[in-house]
py3Dmol code that shows the C-alpha trace and the ligand (Angstrom):
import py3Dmol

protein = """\
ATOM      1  CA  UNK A   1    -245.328 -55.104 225.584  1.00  0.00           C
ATOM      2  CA  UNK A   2    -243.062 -53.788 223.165  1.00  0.00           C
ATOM      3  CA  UNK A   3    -239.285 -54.802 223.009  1.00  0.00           C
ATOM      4  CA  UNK A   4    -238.149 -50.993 223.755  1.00  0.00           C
ATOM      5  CA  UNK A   5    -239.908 -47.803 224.244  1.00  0.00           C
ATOM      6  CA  UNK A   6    -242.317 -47.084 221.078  1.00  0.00           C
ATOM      7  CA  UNK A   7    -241.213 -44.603 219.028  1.00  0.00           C
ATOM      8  CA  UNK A   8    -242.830 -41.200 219.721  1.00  0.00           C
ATOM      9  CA  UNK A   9    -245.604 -40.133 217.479  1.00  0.00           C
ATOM     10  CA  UNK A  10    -244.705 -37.146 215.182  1.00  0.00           C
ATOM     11  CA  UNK A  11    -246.643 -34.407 215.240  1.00  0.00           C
ATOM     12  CA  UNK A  12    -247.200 -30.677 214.099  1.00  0.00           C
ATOM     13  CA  UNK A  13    -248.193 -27.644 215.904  1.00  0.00           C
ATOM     14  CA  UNK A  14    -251.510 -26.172 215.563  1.00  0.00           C
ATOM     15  CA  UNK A  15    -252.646 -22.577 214.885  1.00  0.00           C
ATOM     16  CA  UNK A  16    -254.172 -20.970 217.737  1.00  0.00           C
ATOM     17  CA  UNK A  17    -254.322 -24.080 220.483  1.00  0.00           C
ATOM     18  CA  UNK A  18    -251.624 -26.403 222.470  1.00  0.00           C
ATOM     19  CA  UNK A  19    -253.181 -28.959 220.974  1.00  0.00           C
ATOM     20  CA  UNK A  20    -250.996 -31.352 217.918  1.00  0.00           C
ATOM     21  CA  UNK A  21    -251.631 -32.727 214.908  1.00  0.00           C
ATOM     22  CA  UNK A  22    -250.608 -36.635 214.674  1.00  0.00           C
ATOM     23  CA  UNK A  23    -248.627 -37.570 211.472  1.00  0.00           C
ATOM     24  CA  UNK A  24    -249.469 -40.719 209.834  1.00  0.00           C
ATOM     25  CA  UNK A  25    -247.875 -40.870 206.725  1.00  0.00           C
ATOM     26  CA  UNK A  26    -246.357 -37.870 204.680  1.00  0.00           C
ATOM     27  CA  UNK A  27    -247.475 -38.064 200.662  1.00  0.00           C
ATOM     28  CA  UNK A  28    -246.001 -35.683 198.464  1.00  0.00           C
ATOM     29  CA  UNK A  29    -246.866 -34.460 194.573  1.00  0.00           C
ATOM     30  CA  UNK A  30    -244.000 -34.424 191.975  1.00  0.00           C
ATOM     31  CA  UNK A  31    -244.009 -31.681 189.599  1.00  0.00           C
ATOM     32  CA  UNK A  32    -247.438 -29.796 189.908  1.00  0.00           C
ATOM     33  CA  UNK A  33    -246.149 -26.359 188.812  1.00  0.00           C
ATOM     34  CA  UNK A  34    -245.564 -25.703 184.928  1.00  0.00           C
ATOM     35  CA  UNK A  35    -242.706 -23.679 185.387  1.00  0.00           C
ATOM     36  CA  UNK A  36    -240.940 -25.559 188.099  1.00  0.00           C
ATOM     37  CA  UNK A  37    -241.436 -28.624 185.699  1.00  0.00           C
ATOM     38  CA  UNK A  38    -240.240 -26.905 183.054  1.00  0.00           C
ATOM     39  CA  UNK A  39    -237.163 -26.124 185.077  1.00  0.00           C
ATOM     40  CA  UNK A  40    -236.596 -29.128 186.087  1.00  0.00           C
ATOM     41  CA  UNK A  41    -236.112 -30.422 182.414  1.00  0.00           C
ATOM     42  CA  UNK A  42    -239.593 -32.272 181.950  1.00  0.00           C
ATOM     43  CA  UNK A  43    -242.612 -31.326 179.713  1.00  0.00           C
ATOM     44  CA  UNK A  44    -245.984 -30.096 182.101  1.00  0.00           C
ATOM     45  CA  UNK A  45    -248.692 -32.263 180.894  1.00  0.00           C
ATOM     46  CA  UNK A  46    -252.103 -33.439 181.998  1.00  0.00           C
ATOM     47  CA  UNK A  47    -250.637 -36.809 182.519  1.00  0.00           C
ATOM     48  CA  UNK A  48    -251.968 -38.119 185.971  1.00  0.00           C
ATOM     49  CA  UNK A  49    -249.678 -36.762 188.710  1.00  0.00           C
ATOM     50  CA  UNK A  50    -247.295 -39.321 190.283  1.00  0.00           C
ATOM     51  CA  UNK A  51    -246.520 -39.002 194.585  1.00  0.00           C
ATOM     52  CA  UNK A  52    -243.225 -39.787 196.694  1.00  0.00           C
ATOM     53  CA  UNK A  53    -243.228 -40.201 200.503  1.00  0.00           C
ATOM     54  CA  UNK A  54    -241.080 -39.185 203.178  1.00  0.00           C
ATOM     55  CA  UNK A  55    -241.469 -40.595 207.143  1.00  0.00           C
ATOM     56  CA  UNK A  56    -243.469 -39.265 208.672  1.00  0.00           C
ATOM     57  CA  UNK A  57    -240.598 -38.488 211.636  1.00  0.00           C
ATOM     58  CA  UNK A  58    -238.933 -36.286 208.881  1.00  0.00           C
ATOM     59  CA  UNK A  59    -241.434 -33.162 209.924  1.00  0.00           C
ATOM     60  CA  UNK A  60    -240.534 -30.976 212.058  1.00  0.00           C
ATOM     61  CA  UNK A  61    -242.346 -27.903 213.636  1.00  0.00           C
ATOM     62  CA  UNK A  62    -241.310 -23.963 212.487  1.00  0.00           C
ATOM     63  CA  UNK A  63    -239.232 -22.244 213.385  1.00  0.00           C
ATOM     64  CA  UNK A  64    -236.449 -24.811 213.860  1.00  0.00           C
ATOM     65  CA  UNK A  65    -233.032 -25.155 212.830  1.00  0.00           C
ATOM     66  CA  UNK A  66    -232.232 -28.308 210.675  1.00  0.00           C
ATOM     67  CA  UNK A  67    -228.897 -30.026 210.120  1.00  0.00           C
ATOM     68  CA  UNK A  68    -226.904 -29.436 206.257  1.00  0.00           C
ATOM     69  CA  UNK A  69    -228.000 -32.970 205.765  1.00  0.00           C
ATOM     70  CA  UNK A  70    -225.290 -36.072 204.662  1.00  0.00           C
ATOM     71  CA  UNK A  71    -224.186 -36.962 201.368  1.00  0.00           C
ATOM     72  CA  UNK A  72    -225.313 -33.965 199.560  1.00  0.00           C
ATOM     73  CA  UNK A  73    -223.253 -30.933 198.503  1.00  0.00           C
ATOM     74  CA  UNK A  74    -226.689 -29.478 196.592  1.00  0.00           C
ATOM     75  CA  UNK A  75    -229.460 -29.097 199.342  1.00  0.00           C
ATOM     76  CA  UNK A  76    -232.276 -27.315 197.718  1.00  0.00           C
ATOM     77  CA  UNK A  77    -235.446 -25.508 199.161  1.00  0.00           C
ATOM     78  CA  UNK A  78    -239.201 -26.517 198.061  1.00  0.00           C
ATOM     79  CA  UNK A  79    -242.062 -24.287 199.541  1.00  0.00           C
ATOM     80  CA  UNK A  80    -245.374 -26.493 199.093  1.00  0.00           C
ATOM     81  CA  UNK A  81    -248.712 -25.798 200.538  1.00  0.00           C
ATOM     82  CA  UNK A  82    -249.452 -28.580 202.748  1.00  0.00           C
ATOM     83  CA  UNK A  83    -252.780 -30.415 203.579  1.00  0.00           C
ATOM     84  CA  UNK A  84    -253.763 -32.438 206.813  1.00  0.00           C
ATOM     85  CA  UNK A  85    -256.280 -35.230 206.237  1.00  0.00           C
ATOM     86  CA  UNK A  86    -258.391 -35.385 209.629  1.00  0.00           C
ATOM     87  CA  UNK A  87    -260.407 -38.035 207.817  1.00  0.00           C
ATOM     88  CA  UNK A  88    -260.152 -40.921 206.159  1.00  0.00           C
ATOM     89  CA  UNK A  89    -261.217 -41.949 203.113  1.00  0.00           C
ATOM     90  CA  UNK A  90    -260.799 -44.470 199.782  1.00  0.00           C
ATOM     91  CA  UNK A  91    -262.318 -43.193 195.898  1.00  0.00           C
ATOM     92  CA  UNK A  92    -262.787 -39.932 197.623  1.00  0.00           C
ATOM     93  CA  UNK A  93    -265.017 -38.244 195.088  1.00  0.00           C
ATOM     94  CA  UNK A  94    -263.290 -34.742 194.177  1.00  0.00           C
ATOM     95  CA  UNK A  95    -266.708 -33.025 195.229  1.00  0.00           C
ATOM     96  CA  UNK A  96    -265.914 -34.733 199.099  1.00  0.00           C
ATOM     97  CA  UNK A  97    -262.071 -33.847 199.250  1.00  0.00           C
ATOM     98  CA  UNK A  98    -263.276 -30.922 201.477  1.00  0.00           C
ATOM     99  CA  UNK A  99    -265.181 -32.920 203.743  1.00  0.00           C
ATOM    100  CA  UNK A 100    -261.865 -35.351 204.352  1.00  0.00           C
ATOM    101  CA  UNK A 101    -259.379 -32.598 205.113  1.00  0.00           C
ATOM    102  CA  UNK A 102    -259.130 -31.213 208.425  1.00  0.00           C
ATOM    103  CA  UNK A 103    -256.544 -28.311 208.186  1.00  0.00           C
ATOM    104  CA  UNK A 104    -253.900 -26.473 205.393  1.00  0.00           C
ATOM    105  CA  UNK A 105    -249.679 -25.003 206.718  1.00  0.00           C
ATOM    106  CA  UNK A 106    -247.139 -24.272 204.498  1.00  0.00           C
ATOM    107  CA  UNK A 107    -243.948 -26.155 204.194  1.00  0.00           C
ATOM    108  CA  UNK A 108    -240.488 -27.105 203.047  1.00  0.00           C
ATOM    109  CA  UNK A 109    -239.823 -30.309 200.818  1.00  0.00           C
ATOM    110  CA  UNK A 110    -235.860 -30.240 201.165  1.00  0.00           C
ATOM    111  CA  UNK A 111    -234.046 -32.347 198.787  1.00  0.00           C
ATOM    112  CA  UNK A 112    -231.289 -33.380 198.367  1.00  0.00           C
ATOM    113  CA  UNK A 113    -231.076 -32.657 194.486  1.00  0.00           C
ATOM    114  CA  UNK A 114    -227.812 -34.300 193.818  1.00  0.00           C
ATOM    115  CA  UNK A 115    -228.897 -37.649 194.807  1.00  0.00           C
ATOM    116  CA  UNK A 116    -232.587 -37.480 193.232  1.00  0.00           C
ATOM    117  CA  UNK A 117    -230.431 -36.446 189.584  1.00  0.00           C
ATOM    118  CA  UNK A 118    -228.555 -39.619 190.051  1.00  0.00           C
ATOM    119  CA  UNK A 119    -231.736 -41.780 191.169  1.00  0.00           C
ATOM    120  CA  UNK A 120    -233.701 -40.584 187.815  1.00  0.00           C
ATOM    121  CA  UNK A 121    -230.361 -40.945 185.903  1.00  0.00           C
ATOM    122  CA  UNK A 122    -229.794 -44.579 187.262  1.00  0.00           C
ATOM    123  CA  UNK A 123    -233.602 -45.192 187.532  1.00  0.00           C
ATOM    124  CA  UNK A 124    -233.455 -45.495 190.907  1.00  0.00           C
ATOM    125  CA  UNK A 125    -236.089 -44.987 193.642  1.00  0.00           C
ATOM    126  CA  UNK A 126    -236.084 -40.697 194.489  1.00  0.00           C
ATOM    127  CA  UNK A 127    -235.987 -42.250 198.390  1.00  0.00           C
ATOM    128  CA  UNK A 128    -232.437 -40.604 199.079  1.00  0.00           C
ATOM    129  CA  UNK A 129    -233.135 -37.686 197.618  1.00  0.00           C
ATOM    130  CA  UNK A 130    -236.158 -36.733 200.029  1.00  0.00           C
ATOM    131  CA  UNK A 131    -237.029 -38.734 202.302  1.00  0.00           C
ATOM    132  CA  UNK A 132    -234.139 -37.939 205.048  1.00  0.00           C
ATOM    133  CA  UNK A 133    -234.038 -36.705 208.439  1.00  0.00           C
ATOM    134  CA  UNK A 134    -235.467 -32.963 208.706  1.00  0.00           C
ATOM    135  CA  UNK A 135    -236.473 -32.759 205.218  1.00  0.00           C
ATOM    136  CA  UNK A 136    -240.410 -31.916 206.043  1.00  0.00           C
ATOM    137  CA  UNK A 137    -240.195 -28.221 208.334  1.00  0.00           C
ATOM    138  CA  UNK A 138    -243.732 -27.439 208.579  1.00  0.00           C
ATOM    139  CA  UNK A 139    -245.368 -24.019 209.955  1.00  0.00           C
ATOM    140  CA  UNK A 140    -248.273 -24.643 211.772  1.00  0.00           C
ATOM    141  CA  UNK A 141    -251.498 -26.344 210.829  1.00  0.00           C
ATOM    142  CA  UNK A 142    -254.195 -23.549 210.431  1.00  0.00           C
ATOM    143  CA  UNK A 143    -257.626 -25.290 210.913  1.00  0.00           C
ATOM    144  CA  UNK A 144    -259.646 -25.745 207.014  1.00  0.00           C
ATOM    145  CA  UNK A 145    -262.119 -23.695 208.760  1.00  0.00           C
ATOM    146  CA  UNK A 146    -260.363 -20.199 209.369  1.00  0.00           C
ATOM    147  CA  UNK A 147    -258.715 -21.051 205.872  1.00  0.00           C
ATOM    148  CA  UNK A 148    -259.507 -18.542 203.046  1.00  0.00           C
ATOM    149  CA  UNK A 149    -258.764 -20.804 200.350  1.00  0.00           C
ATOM    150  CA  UNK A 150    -256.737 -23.604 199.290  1.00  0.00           C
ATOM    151  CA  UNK A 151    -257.819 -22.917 195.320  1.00  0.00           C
ATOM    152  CA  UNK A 152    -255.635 -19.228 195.091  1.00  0.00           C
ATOM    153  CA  UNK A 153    -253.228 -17.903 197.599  1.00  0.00           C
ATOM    154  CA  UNK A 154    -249.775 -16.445 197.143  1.00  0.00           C
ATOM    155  CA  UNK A 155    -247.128 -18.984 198.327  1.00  0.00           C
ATOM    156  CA  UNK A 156    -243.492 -17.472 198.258  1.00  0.00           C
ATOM    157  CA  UNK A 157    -240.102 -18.542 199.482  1.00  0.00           C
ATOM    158  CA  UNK A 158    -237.200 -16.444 200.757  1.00  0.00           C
ATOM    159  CA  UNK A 159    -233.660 -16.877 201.568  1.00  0.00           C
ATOM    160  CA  UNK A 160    -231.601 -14.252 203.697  1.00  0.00           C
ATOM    161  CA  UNK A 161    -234.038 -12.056 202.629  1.00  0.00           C
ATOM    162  CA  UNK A 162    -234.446 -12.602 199.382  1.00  0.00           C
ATOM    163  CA  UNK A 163    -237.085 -13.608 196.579  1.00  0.00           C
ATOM    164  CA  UNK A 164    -236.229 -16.776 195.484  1.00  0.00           C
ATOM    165  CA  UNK A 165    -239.830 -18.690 194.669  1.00  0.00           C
ATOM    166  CA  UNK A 166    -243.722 -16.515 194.018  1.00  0.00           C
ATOM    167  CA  UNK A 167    -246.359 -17.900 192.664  1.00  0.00           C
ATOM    168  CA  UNK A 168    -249.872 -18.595 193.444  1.00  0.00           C
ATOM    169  CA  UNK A 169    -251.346 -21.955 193.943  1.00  0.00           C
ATOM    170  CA  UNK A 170    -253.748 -21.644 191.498  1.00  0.00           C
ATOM    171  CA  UNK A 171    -251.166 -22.508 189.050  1.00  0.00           C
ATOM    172  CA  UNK A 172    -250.992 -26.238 190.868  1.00  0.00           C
ATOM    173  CA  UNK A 173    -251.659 -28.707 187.811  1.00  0.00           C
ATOM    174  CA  UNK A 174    -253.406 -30.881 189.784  1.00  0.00           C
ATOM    175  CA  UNK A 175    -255.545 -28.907 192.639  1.00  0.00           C
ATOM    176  CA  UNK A 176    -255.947 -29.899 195.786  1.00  0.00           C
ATOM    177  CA  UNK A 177    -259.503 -31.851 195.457  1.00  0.00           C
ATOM    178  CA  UNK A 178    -258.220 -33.192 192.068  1.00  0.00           C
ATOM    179  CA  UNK A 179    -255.168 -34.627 193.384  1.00  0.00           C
ATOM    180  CA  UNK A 180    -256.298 -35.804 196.958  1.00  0.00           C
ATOM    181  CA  UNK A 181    -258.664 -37.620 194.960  1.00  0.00           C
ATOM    182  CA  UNK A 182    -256.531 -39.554 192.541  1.00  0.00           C
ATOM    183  CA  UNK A 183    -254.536 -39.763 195.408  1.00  0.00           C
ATOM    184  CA  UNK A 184    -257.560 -41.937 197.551  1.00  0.00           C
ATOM    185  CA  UNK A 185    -257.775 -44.188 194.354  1.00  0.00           C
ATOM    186  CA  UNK A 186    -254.295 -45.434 194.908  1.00  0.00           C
ATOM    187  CA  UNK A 187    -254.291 -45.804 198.744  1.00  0.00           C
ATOM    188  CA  UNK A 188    -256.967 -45.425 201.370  1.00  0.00           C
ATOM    189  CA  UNK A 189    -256.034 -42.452 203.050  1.00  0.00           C
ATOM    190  CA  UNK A 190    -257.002 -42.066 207.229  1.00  0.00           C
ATOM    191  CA  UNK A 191    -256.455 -39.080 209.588  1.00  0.00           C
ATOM    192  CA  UNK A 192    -253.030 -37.733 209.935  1.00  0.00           C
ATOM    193  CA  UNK A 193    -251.638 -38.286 206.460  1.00  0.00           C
ATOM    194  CA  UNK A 194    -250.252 -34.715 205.103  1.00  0.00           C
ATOM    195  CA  UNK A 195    -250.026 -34.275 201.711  1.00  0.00           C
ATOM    196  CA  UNK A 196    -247.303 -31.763 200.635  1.00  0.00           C
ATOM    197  CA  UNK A 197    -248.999 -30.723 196.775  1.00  0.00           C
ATOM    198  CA  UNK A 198    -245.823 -29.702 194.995  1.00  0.00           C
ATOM    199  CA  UNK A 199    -243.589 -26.504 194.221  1.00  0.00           C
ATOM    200  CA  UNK A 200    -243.476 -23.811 192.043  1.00  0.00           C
ATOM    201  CA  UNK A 201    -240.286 -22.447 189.788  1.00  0.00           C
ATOM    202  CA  UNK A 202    -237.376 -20.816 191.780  1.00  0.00           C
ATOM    203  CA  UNK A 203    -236.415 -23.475 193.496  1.00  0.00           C
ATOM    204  CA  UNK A 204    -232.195 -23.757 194.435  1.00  0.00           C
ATOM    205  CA  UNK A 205    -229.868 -24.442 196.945  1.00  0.00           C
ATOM    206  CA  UNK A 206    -228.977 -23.394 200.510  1.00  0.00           C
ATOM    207  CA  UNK A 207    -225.996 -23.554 202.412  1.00  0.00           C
ATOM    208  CA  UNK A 208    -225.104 -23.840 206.203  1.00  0.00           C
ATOM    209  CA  UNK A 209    -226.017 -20.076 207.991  1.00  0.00           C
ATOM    210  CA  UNK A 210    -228.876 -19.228 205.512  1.00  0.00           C
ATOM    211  CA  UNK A 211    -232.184 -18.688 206.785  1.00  0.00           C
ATOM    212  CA  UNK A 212    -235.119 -19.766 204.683  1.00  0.00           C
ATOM    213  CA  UNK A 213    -238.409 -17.612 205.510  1.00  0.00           C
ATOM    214  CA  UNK A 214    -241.985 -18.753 203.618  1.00  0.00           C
ATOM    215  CA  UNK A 215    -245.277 -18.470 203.631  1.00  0.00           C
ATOM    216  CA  UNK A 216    -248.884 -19.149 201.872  1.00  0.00           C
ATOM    217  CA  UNK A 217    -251.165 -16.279 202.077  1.00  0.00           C
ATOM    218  CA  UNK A 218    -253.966 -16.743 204.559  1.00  0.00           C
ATOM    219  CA  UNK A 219    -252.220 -19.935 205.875  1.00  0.00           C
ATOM    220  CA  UNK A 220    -248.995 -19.877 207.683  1.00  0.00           C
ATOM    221  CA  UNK A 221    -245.903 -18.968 207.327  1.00  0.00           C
ATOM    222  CA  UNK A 222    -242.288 -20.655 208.205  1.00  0.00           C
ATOM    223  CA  UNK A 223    -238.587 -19.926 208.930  1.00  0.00           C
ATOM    224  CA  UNK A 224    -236.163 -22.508 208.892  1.00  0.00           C
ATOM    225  CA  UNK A 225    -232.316 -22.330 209.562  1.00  0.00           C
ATOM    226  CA  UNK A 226    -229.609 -24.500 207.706  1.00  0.00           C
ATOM    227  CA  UNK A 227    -227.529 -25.285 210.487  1.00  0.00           C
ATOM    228  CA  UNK A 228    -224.112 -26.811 210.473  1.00  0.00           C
ATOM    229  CA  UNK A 229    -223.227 -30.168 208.379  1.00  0.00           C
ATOM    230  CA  UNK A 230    -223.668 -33.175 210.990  1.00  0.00           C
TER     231      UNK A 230
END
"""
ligand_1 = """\
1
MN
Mn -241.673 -31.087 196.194
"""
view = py3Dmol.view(width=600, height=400)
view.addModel(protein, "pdb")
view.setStyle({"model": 0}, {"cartoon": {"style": "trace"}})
view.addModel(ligand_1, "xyz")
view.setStyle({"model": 1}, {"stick": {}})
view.zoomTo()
view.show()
């Protein structure tokens, strides 16, 4: 018996069915778009791509409204494609990655940009930053097999209307079976990790009332309301 009621397991929505998607674990890839790393102050390189976590309670199904988080006066939007692991998996050959991933969704990697500036200037750990309540919105998990690709796809980001990220994932650094399998050398992965594979340039802030609408081509699409400061 546990001491209080178990925590409910997270979960996202899938395309096309009642049925949800468990979350284990929530991996995310730092800088995976030339551009956005070149925005963000850094030279793109080959070097091997680095990952960050959030909880996995942090997700949270589209459309949904999510609080202007604490601490931050600089919340800023990231529009990743996502991928759902349905199985598990260690030295996952890049040839296999296919085999291990059960679904693709878009979502949002919301950051609080303000504190992950001061983490990297103290050389601190990018935890406050991204992992907080509400930063994962997800749209809903479209099945790997009605999925047109997850090598080139349009992936886009609006707010109130308006252009703020377009790209294509085939500009990702790292693909997807190149970085879910450096990813399996580093941890064995099992079913329900998400891995959210980066954004492109454009990326900025939002501000209680604005209404963030997204999408990757083929895959899903999202809309996500900053509500008011909690
Ligand atoms: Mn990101």
């Amino acid at each position: 018996m546990y001491v209080f009621d178990a925590p409910v397991q997270p979960s996202l929505a899938v395309q096309g069915t009642n049925d949800r998607f468990p979350i284990r674990r929530i991996f995310c890839v730092g800088r995976n778009y030339e551009a956005h790393t070149r925005e963000m102050g850094k030279d793109p390189t080959r070097e091997a791509p680095f990952f960050f976590t959030k909880p996995a309670d942090a997700a949270l199904d589209t459309p949904c409204t999510i609080a202007y988080p604490k601490l931050t006066n600089n919340l800023h939007h990231e529009i990743e494609l996502v991928i759902a692991i349905g199985k598990g998996g260690s030295e996952i050959a890049e040839a296999d990655v296919m085999d291990h991933v059960w679904g693709a969704a878009v979502g949002l990697d919301m950051t609080r940009r303000d504190l992950q500036g001061e983490a990297k200037t103290m050389g601190r750990p990018w935890d406050w930053g991204k992992a907080f309540d509400q930063s994962a919105p997800i749209g809903a998990i479209k099945p790997i097999a009605d999925v047109p690709s997850v090598e080139t796809a349009r992936i886009w980001l609006a707010v109130n209307g308006e252009i703020r990220q377009d790209a294509d994932i085939a500009d990702l650094i790292w693909s997807v079976r190149e970085h879910v399998s450096i990813l399996s050398h580093a941890m064995t992965l099992a079913p329900g990790d998400i891995i959210m594979t980066g954004t492109p340039a454009g990326v900025g802030a939002v501000v209680s009332g604005d209404v963030i609408t997204g999408g990757v081509e083929g895959i899903g699409e999202l809309e996500v309301t900053i509500g008011p400061r909690t």
